[in-house]
KERO-587508 format. One record per residue (C-alpha): residue number from 1; x, y, z. Coordinates in nm, 2 decimals. Layout:
[atom NUM; [X; Y; Z]]
...
// end
This chain:
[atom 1; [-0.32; 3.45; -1.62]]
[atom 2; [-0.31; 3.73; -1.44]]
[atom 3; [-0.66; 3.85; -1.26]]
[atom 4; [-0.60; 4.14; -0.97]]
[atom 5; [-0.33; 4.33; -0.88]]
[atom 6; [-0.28; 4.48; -0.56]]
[atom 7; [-0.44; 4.64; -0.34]]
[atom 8; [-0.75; 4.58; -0.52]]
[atom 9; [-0.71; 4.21; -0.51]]
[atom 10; [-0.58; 4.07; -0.18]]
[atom 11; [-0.55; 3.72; -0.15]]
[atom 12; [-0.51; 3.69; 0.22]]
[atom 13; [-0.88; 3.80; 0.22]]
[atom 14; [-1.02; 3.43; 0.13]]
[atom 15; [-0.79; 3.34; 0.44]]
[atom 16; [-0.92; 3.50; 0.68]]
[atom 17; [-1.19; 3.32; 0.87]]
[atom 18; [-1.23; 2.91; 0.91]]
[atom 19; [-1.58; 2.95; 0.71]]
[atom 20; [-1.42; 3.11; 0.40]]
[atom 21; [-1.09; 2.89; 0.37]]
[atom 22; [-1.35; 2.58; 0.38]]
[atom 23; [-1.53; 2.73; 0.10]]
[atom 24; [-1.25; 2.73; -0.07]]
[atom 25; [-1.09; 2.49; -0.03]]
[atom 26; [-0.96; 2.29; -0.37]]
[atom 27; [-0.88; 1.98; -0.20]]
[atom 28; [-0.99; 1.76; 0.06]]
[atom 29; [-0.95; 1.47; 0.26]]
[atom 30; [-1.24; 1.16; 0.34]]
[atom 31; [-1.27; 0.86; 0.52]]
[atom 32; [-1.31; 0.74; 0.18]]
[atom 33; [-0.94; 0.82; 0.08]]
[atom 34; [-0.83; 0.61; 0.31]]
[atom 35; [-0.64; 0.20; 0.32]]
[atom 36; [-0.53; 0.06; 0.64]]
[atom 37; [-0.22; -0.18; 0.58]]
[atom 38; [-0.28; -0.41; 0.89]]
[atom 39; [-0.02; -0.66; 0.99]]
[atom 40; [-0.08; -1.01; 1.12]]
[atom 41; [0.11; -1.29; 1.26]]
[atom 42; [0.05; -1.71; 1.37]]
[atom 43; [-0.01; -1.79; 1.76]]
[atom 44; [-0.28; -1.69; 1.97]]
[atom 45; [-0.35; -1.40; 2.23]]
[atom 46; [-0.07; -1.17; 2.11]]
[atom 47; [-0.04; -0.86; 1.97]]
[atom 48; [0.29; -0.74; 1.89]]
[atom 49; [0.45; -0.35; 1.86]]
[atom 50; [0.66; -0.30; 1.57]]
[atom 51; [0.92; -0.15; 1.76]]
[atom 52; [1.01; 0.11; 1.45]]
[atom 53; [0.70; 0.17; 1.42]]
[atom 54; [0.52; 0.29; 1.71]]
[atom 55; [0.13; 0.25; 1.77]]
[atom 56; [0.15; 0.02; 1.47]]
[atom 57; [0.09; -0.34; 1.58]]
[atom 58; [0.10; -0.74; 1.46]]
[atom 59; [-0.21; -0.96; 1.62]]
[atom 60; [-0.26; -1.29; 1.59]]
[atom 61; [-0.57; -1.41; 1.39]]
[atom 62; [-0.79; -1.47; 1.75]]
[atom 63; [-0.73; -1.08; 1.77]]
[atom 64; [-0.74; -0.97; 1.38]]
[atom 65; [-1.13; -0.89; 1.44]]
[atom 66; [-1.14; -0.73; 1.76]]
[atom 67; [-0.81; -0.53; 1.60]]
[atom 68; [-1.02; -0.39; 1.28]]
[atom 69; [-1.40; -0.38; 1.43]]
[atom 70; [-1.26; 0.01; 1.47]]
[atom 71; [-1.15; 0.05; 1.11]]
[atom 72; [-1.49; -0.07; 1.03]]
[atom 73; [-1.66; 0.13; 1.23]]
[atom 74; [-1.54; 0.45; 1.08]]
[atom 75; [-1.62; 0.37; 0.78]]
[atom 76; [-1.26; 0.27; 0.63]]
[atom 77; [-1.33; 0.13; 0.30]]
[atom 78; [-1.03; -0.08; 0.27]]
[atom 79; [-0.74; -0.31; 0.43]]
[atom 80; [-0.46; -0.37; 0.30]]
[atom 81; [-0.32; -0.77; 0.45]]
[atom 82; [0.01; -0.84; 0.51]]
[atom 83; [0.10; -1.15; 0.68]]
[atom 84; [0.41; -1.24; 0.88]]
[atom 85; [0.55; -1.60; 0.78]]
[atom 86; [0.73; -1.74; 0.99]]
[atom 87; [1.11; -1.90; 0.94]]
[atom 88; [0.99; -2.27; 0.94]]
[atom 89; [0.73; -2.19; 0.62]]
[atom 90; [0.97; -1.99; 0.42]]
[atom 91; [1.21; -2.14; 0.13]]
[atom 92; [1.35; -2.01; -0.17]]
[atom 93; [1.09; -2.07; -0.40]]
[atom 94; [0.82; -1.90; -0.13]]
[atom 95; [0.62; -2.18; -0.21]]
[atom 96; [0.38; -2.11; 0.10]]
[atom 97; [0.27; -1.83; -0.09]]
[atom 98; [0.09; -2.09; -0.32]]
[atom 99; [-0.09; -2.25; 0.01]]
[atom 100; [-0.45; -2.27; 0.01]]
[atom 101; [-0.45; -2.23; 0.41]]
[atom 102; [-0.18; -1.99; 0.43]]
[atom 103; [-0.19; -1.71; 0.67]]
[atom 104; [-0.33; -1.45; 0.41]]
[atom 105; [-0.58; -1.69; 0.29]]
[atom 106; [-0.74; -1.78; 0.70]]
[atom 107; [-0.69; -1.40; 0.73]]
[atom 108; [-0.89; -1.30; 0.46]]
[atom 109; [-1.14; -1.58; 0.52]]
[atom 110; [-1.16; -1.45; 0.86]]
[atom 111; [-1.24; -1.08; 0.78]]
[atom 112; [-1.51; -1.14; 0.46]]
[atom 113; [-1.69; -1.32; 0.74]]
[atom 114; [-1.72; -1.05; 1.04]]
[atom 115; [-1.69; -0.75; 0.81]]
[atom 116; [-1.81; -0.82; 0.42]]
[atom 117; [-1.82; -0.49; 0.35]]
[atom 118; [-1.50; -0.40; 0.38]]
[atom 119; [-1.27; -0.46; 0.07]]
[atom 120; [-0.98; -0.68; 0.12]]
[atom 121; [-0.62; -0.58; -0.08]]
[atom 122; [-0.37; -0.86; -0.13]]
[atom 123; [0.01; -0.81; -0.19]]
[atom 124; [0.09; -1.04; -0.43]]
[atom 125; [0.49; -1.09; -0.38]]
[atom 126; [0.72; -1.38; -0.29]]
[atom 127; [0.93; -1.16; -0.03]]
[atom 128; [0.68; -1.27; 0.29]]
[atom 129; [0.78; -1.60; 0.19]]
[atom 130; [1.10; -1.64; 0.07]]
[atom 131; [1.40; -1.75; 0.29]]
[atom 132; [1.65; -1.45; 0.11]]
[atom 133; [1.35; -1.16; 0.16]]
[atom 134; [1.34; -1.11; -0.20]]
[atom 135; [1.02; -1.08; -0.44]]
[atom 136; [1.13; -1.35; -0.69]]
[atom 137; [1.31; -1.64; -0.76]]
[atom 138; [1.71; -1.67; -0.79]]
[atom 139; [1.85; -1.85; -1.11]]
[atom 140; [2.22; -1.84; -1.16]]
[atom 141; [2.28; -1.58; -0.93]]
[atom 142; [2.01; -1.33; -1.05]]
[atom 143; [1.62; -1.26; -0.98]]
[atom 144; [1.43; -1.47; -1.25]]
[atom 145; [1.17; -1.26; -1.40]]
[atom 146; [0.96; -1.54; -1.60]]
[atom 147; [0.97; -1.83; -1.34]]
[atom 148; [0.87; -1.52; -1.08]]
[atom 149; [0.57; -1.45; -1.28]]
[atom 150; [0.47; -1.81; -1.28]]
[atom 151; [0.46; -1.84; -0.90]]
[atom 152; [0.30; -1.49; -0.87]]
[atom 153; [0.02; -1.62; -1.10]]
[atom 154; [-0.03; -1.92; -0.89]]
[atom 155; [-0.01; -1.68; -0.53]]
[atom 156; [-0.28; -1.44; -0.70]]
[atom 157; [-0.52; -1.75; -0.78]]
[atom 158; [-0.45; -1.85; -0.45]]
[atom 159; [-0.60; -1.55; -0.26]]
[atom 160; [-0.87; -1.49; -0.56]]
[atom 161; [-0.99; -1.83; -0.39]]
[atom 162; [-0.99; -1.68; -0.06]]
[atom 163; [-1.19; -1.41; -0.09]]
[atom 164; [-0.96; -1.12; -0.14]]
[atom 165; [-1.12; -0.86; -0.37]]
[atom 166; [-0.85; -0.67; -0.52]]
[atom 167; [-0.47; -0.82; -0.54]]
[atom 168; [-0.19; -0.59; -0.55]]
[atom 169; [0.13; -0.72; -0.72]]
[atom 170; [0.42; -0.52; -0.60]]
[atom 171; [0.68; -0.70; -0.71]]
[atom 172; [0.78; -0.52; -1.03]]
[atom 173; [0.87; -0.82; -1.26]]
[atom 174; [0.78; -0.72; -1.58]]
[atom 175; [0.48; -0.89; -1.75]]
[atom 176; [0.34; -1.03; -1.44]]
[atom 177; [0.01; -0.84; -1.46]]
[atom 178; [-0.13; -0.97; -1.84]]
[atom 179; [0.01; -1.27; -1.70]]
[atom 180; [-0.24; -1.24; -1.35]]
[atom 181; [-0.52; -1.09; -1.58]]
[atom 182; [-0.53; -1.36; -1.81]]
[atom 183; [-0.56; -1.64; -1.51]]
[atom 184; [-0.84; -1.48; -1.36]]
[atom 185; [-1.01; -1.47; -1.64]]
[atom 186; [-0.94; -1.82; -1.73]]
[atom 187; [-1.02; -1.89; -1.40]]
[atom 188; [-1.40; -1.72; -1.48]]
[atom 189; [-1.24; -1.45; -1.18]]
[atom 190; [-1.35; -1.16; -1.41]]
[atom 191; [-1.44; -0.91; -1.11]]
[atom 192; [-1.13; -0.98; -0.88]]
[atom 193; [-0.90; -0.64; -0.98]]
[atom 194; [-0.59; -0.54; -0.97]]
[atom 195; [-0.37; -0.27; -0.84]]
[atom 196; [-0.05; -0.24; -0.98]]
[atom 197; [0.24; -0.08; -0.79]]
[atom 198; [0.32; 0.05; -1.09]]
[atom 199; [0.60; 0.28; -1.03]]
[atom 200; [0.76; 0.12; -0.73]]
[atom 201; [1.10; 0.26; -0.62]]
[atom 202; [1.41; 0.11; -0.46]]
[atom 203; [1.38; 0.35; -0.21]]
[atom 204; [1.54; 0.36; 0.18]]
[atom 205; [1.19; 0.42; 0.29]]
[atom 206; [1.08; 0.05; 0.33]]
[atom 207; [1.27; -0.06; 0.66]]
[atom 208; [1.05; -0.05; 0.94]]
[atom 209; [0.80; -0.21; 0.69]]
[atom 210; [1.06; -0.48; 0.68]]
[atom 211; [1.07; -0.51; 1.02]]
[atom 212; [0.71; -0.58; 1.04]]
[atom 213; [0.73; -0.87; 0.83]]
[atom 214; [1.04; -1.07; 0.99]]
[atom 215; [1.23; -1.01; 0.62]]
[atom 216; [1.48; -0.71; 0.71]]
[atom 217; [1.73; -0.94; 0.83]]
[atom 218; [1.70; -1.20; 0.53]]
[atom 219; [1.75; -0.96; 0.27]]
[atom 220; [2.04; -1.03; 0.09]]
[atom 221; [2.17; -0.77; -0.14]]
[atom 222; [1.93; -0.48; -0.27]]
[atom 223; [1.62; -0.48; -0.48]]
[atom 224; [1.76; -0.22; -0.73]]
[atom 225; [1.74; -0.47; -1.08]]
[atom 226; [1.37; -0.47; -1.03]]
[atom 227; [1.24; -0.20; -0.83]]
[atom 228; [1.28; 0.13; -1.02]]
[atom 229; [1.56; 0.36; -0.96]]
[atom 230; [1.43; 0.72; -0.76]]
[atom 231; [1.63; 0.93; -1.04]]
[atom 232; [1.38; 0.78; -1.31]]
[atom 233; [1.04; 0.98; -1.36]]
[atom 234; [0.98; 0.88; -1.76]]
[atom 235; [1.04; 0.57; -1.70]]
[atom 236; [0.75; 0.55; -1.44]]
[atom 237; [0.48; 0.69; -1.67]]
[atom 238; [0.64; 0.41; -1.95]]
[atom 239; [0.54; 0.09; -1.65]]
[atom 240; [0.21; 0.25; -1.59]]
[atom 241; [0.11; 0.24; -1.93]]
[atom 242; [0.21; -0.10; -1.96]]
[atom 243; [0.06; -0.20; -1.68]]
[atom 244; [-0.27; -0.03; -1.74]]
[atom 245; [-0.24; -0.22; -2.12]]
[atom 246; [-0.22; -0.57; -1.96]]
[atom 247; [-0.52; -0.55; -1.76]]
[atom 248; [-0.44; -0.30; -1.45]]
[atom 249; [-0.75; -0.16; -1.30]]
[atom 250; [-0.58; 0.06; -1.03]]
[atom 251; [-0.21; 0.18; -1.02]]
[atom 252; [0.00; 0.30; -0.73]]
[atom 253; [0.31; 0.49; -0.68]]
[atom 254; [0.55; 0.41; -0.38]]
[atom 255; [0.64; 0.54; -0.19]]
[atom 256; [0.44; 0.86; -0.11]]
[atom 257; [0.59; 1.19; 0.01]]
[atom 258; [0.91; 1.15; -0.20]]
[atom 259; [0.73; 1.10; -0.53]]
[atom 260; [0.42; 1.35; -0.53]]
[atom 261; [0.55; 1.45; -0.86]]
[atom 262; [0.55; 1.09; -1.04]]
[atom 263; [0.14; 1.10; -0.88]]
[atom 264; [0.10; 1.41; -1.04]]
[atom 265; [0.22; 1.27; -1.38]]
[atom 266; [0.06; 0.96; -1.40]]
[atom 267; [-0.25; 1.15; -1.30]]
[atom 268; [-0.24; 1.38; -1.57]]
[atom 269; [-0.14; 1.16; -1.81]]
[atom 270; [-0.39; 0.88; -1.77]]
[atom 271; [-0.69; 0.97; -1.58]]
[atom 272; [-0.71; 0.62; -1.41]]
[atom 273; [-0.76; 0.58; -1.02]]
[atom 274; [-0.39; 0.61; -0.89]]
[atom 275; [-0.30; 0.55; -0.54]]
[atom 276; [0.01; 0.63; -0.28]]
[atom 277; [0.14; 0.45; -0.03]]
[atom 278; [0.31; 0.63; 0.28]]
[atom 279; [0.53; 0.40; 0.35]]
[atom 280; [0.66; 0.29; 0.68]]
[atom 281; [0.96; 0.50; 0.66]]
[atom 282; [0.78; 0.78; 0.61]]
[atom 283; [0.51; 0.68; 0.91]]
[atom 284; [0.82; 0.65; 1.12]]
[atom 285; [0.96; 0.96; 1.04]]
[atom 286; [0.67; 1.17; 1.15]]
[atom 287; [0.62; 0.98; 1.48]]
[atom 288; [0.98; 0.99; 1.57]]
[atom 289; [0.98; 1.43; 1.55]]
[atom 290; [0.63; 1.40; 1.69]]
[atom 291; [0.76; 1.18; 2.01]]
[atom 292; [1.05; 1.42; 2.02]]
[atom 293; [0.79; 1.72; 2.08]]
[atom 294; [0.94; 1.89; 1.74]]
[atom 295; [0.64; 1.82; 1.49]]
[atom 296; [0.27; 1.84; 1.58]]
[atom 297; [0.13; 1.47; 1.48]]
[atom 298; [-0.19; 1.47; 1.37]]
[atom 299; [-0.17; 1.80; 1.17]]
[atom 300; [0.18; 1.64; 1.02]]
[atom 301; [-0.02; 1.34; 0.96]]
[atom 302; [-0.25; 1.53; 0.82]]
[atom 303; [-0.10; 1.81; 0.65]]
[atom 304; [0.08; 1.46; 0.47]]
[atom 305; [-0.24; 1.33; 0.39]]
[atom 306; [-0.37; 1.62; 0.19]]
[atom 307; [-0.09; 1.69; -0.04]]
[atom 308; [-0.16; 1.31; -0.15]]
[atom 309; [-0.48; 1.49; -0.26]]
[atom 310; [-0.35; 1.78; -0.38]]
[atom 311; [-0.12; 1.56; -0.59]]
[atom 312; [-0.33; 1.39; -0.75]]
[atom 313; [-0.41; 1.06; -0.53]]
[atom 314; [-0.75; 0.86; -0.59]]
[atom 315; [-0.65; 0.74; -0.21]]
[atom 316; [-0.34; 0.63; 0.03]]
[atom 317; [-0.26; 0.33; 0.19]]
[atom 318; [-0.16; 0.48; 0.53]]
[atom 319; [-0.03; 0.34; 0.88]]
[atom 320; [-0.26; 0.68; 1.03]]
[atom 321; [-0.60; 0.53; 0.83]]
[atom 322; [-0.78; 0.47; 1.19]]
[atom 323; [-0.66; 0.81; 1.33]]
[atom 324; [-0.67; 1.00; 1.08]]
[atom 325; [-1.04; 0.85; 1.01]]
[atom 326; [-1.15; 0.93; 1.38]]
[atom 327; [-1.02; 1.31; 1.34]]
[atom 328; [-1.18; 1.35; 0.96]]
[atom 329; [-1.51; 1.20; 1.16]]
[atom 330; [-1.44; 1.47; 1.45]]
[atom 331; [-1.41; 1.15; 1.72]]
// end
């Protein structure tokens, strides 16, 4: 619809001062918005760099508090966990996922304690724990989509029991979140939820993330017969809707930057709380140009931020969460 026509109407007026562009402004970004994935890792007084990922870090457990007391004090409303098994604990069934003392379960034990306001997010996926770095089981040669969902079941229970409040399957086996859903519930678990990565893509975007965990190297093969392929955007919209039928309280599309258009969609077409993830590759991307002097960061980071927003995003799980946090706080 057409409503001015130059010169009457200038748009560049509305632009012109900081006071006016605030005003109106259609989208914006809160501490709110924001979920810190957080790596940790067994041993004591350590914290590790994740060398493609700069200023991100891995702590041992002594550390994890002292690590997020930050987070917390910002006002960050959630943390994504995501635990580093080591070697010795992984097989090809990832059985330590099913562990009652498992890293993920101390850690989230750990953090309900010191901080139990902050909300805890637990992936729910064989791939920290498997020997061959994928999300599921191998029968004959292939990923086993039923016998997955039966391990993934017994993983979510697992952390339920721990303490974490919302567990977040993103493994992308089909079924595995009525399946989830109807445990809790048997399990009297009614308020633990669950966010879905929904539409998850085999993307080249996860590496350093890979690297954080100590599965890059393991990986054998690709992930392609279960994550979704980038050229599909129907097909996303058709595994959110399942999803959200089975019991999904929460759905998320990763990664991020690449896919603001599948946000958009799901968005539109189902009005639930949808999520991003900016992924590590993209995290790695911005610091890279920004350590080569060619980007600004923290208006990339949050230029990057907002068009989650813009899109469509209920929130982001984001690698920047504390910084971005201390600039949206002006700290």
């Amino acid at each position: 619809m057409t409503v001015g026509r130059y010169p009457a109407t200038r748009l560049r007026r509305n632009r012109q001062d900081d006071f006016t562009r605030r005003l109106v402004a259609e989208h914006r970004l809160h501490v709110d918005d924001l979920i810190w994935p957080i790596f940790f890792t067994e041993g004591a007084a350590t914290e590790t760099e994740v060398a493609s990922m700069p200023g991100v870090r891995r702590v041992t457990l002594d550390r994890l508090a002292a690590h997020v007391e930050p987070a917390a004090r910002l006002g960050i409303p959630a943390l994504a966990l995501f635990p580093m098994t080591p070697p010795e604990r992984r097989d090809a069934e990832g059985t330590e996922a099913g562990n009652p003392d498992n890293l993920i379960c101390r850690a989230a034990r750990l953090l309900k304690a010191e901080f139990p306001q902050l909300g805890l997010i637990g992936d729910v996926a064989l791939d920290p724990y498997t020997d061959h770095g994928h999300d599921g089981v191998f029968r004959d040669g292939v990923i086993d989509n039923d016998d997955t969902v039966g391990l993934l079941v017994r993983q979510s229970l697992n952390q339920a029991a721990a303490g974490i409040d919302v567990l977040a399957p993103s493994d992308m086996m089909d079924g595995r979140i009525g399946a989830i859903r109807a445990a809790l519930d048997a399990e009297r678990l009614i308020h633990v939820r669950l966010m879905s990565y929904a539409a998850k893509y085999a993307s080249a975007f996860y590496g350093p993330f890979r690297d954080a965990l100590g599965s890059g190297g393991l990986l054998r093969g690709d992930k392609r017969t279960y994550q979704m392929d980038p050229a599909n955007g129907d097909e996303a919209l058709r595994e959110v809707e399942l999803d959200l039928l089975e019991g999904a309280d929460m759905v998320m599309v990763k990664p991020g930057m690449p896919y603001l258009d599948i946000i958009r969609r799901v968005r539109d077409r189902f009005a639930v709380p949808t999520f991003a993830y900016q992924v590590s590759g993209e995290y790695a991307m911005i610091m890279a140009a920004a350590g080569h002097g060619w980007i600004d960061r923290d208006r990339a980071m949050m230029e990057s931020l907002l068009a989650f927003k813009r899109a469509g995003a209920s929130g982001v799980l984001t690698y920047f969460a504390p910084d971005a946090a201390r600039m949206l706080r002006g700290a």
